[in-house]
C-alpha positions in Angstrom: 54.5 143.6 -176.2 56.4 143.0 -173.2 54.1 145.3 -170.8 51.2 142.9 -172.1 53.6 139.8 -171.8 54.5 141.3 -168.3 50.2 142.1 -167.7 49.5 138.3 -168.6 52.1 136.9 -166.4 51.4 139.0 -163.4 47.7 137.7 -164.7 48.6 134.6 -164.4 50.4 134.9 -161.4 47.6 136.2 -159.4 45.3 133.6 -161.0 47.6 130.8 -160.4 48.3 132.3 -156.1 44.2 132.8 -155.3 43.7 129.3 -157.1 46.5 128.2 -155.0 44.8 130.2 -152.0 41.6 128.5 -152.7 43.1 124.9 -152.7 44.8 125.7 -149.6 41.6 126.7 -148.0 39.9 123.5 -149.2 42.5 121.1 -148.4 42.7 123.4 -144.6 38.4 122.5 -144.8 38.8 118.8 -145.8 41.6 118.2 -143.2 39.5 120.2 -140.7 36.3 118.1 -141.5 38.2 114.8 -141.5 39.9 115.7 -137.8 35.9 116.4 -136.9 34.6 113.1 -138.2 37.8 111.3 -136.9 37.0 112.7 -133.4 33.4 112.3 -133.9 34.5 108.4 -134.4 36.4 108.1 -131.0 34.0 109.5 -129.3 31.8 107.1 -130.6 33.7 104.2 -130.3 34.5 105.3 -126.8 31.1 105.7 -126.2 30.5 102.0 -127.6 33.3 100.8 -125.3 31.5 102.4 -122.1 28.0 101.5 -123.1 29.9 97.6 -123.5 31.5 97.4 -120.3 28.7 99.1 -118.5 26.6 96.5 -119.9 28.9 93.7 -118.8 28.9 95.2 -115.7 25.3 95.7 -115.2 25.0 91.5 -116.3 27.9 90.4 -113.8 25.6 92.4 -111.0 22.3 91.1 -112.0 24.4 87.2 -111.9 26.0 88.0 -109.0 23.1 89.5 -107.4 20.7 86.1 -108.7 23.8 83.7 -107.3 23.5 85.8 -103.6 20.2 85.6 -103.3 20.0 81.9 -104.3 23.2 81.4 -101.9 21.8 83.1 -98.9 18.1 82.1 -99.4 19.2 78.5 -97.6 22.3 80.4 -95.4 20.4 82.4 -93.6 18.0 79.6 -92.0 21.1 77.7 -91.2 23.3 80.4 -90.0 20.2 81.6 -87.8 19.2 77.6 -86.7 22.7 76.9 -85.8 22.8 80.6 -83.6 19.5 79.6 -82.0 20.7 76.0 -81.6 24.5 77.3 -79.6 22.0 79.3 -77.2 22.6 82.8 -79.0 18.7 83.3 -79.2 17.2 82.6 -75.7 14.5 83.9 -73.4 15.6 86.1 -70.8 13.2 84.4 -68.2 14.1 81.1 -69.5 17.7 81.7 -68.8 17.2 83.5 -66.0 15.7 80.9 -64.4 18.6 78.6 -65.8 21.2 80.5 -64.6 20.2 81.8 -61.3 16.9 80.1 -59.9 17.6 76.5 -60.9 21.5 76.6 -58.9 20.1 78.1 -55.9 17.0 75.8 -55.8 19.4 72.7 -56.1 21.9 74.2 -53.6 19.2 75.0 -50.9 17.4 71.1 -51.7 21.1 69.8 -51.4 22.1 71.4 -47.8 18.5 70.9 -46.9 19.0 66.8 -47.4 22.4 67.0 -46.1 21.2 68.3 -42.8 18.3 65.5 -42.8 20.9 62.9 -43.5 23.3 64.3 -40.6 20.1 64.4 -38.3 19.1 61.1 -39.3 22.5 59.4 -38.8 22.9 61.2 -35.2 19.6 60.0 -34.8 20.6 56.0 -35.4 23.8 56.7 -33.8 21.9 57.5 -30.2 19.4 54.9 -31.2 21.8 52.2 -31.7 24.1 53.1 -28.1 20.7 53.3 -26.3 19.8 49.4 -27.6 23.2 48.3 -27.0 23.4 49.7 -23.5 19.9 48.7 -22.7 20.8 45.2 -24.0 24.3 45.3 -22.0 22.0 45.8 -18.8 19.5 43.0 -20.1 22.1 40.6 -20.5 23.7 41.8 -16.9 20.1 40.8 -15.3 19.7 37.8 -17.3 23.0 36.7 -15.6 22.7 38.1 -11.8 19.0 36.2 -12.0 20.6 32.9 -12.9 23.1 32.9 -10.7 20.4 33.5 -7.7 18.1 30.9 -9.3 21.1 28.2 -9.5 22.1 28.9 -5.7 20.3 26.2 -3.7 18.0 27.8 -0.7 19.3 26.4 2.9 16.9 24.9 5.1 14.9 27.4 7.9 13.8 26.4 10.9 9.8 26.4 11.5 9.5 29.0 13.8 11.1 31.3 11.3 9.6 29.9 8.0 6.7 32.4 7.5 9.3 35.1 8.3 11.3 34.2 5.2 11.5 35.6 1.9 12.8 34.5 -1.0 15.6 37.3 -2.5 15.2 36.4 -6.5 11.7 38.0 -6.3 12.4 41.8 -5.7 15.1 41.3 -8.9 11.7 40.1 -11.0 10.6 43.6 -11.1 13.9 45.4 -12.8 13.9 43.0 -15.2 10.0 43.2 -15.9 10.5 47.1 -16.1 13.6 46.9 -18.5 11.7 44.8 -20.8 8.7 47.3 -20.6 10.8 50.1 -20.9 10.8 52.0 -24.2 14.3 52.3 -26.2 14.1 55.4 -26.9 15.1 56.9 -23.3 18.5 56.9 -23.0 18.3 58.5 -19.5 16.7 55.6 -17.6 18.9 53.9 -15.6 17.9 50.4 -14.1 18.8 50.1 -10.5 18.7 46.9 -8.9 18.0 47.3 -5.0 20.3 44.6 -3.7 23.3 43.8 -5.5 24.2 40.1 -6.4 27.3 40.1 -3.6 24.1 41.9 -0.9 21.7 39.3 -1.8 24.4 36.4 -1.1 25.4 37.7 2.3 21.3 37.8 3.0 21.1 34.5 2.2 24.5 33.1 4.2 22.9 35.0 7.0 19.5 33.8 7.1 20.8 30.1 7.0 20.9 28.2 10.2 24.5 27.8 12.4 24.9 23.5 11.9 
């Protein structure tokens, strides 16, 4: 009886250990398949996460992108008209000519009318001291001619009377030729060929001893 009793429990034993085995193995294959499906659910759920924020990425592009294009499609006119306007865009002959033809152009006019001017005023200058002198020596004859044509002429005897000559006539002629005489010459001297004190003595001389 107690080798059966002692069978039974060792029976029983072994039952009760692979039983024990075999729950362990389950429970090891449960935990096992809940760690896969737990993973499996991260990884999903991480997945879900990236697929959210690559979608909320891919929208703030796509507004970002719309807003840019909208922005720039009325920048870049401006940006380019205000450029072209501040002389950024320009043609190279065009500004050559600007730049280097136009300055010398107005330079070269500039001197060129500066020298006309100079010539001109030397010009009026020698002009002006020609009249004045040529008036001067006007004025000088005016004055010697009435002085001889205010002296009163002294009698002559009759013997000598077709001998005389009257001295106011030879000073007719320089005052006829300094009227006729262009202004222009400032060389010409008028000469006179008796001066006013010669022509007086003439005329004291010729008169008769009363």
């Amino acid at each position: 009886m107690e080798e059966e009793e002692l069978a039974n429990l060792r029976t029983q034993q072994r039952e009760f250990e692979e039983l024990r085995n075999a729950e362990m193995v389950e429970q090891q294959r449960l935990e096992e398949q809940e760690r896969r499906h737990r993973e499996e659910k991260e990884r999903r759920m991480k997945q879900q996460r990236e697929a959210l924020m690559k979608e909320k990425e891919n929208t703030a592009k796509i507004a970002a992108r719309a807003f840019a294009q909208g922005y720039l499609a009325d920048l870049i006119p401006s940006v380019f008209g205000n450029l072209a306007t501040q002389g950024y865009f320009y043609d190279p002959v065009e500004r050559d000519v600007e730049d280097g033809f136009m300055p010398w152009l107005v330079e070269n006019v500039t001197k060129e009318l500066e020298d006309m001017m100079s010539s001109r005023s030397l010009l009026d200058e020698l002009l002006a001291s020609v009249v004045a002198r040529r008036q001067q020596e006007h004025e000088l004859l005016e004055q010697n001619w009435g002085k001889s044509s205010q002296q009163p002429a002294a009698p002559e005897p009759q013997s000598r009377g077709s001998e005389v000559t009257s001295n106011p006539a030879p000073e007719q002629v320089p005052v006829a030729a300094t009227e006729s005489a262009p202004p222009v010459q400032p060389t010409v001297q008028v000469e006179d060929s008796s001066s006013p004190e010669e022509t007086d003595a003439a005329e004291e001389s010729e008169q008769p001893a009363e």
